[in-house]
VMD Tcl script that draws the C-alpha trace (Angstrom):
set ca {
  {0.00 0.00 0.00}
  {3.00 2.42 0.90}
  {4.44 1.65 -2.83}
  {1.34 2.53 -4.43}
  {0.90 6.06 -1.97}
  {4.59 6.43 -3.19}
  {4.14 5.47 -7.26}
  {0.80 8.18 -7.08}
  {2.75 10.85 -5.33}
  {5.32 10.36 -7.74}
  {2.70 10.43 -10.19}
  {0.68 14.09 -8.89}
  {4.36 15.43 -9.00}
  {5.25 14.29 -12.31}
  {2.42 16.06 -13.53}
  {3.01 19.17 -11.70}
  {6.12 18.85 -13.02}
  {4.40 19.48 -16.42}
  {2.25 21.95 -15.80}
  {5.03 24.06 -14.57}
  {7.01 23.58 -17.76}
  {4.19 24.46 -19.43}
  {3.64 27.03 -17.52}
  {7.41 28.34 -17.76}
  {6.87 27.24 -21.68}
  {3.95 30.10 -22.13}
  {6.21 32.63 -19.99}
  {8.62 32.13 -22.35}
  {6.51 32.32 -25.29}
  {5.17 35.55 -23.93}
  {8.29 36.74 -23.35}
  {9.26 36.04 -27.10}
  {5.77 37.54 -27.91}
  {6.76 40.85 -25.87}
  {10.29 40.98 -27.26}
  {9.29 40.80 -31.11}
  {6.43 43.52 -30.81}
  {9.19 46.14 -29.03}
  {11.70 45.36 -31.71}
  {8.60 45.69 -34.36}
  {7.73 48.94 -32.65}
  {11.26 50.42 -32.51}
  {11.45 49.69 -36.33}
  {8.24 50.71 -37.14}
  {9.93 54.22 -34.86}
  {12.94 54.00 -36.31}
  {11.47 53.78 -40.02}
  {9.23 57.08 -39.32}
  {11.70 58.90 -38.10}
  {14.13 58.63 -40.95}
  {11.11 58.92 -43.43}
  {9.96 62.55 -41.42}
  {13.74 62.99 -42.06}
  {13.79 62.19 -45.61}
  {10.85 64.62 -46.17}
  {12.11 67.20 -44.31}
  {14.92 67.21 -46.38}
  {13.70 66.28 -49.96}
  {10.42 67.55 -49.56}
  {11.39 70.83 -51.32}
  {13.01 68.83 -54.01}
  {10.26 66.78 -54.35}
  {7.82 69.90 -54.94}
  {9.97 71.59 -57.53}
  {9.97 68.47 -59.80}
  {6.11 67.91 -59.61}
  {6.20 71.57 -60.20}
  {7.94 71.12 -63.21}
  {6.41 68.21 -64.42}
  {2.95 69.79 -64.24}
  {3.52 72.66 -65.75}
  {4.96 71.33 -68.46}
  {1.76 69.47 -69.26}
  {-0.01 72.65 -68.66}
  {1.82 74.63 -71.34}
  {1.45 72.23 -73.62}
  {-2.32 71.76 -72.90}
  {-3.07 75.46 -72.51}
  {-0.31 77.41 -74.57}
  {0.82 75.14 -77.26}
  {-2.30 72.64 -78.23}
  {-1.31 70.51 -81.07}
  {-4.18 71.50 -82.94}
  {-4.49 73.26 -86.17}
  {-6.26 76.02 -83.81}
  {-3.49 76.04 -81.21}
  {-1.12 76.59 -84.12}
  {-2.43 79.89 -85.49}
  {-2.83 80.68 -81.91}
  {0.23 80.53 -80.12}
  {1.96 83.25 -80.79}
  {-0.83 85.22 -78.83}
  {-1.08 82.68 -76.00}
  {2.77 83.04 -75.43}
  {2.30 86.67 -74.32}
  {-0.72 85.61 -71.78}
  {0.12 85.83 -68.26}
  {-0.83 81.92 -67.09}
  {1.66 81.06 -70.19}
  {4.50 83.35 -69.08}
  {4.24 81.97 -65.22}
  {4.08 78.07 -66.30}
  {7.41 78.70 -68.72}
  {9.20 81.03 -65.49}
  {7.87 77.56 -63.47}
  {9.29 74.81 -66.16}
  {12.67 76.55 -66.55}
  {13.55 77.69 -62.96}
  {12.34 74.02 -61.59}
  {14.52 72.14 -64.26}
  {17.66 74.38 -63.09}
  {16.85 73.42 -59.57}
  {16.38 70.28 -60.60}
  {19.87 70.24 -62.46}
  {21.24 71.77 -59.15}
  {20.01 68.91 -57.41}
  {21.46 66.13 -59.02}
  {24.65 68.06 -58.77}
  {24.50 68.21 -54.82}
  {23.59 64.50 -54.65}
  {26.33 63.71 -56.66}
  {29.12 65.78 -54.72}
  {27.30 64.21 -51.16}
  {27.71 60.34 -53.01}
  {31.55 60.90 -54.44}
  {32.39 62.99 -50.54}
  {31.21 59.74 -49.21}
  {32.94 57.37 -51.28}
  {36.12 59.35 -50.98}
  {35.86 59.69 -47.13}
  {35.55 55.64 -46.94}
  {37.98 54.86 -49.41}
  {40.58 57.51 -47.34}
  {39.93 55.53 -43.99}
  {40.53 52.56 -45.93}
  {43.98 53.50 -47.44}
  {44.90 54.55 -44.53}
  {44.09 51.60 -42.14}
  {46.25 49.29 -44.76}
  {49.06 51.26 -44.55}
  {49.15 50.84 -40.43}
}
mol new
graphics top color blue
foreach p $ca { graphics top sphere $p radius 0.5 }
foreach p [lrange $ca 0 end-1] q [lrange $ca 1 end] { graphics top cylinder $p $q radius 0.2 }
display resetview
């Protein structure tokens, strides 16, 4: 009778045994749980911030060339129309005020523009030569 108190004792602790790994188990998988939603919040943070960055920075960029790329269609549609009509006619609509502004907006975007891809390059080649400086240098130590 002892044995068999002893084999079902053994038995009720065995399975408490289990149910604390378990239990331990879903702490765990909490844990994980908790872990991989901070790091996909601190992306998710870390991804805004440099995009608030990026606009910051291009943003006026980015409005010149939709600037430019709008106003060329709109001197085309309302100064130039490829029309027998708009033919005879533009030499009056280049004098119109709406036609003047649109070609002041097309050229002074497209040197801005121009500008642009200048100061991108010169930040790309300053980086390139800064990296391939510390690199000439640390094989010559």
């Amino acid at each position: 009778m002892m044995r068999i108190n002893r084999m079902i004792n053994n038995e009720i602790f065995n399975d408490n045994k289990f149910e604390n790994q378990s239990e331990e188990e879903n702490n765990n998988e909490n844990l994980n749980k908790k872990n991989t939603y901070n790091i996909l919040i601190s992306a998710c943070y870390y991804f805004l911030k440099i995009l608030k960055i990026f606009i910051r920075v291009s943003g006026i960029y980015l409005l010149w060339i939709f600037l430019h790329y709008f106003s060329a269609h709109l001197y085309i549609k309302f100064c130039v129309p490829d029309t027998l009509f708009g033919f005879l006619m533009s030499p009056f609509m280049i004098a119109t005020p709406h036609c003047q502004g649109l070609r002041w907006i097309v050229y002074n975007a497209a040197g801005i523009i121009n500008n642009m891809w200048i100061l991108i390059g010169a930040w790309i080649y300053s980086i390139i030569w800064i990296f391939n400086k510390d690199g000439i240098e640390s094989h010559n130590l």
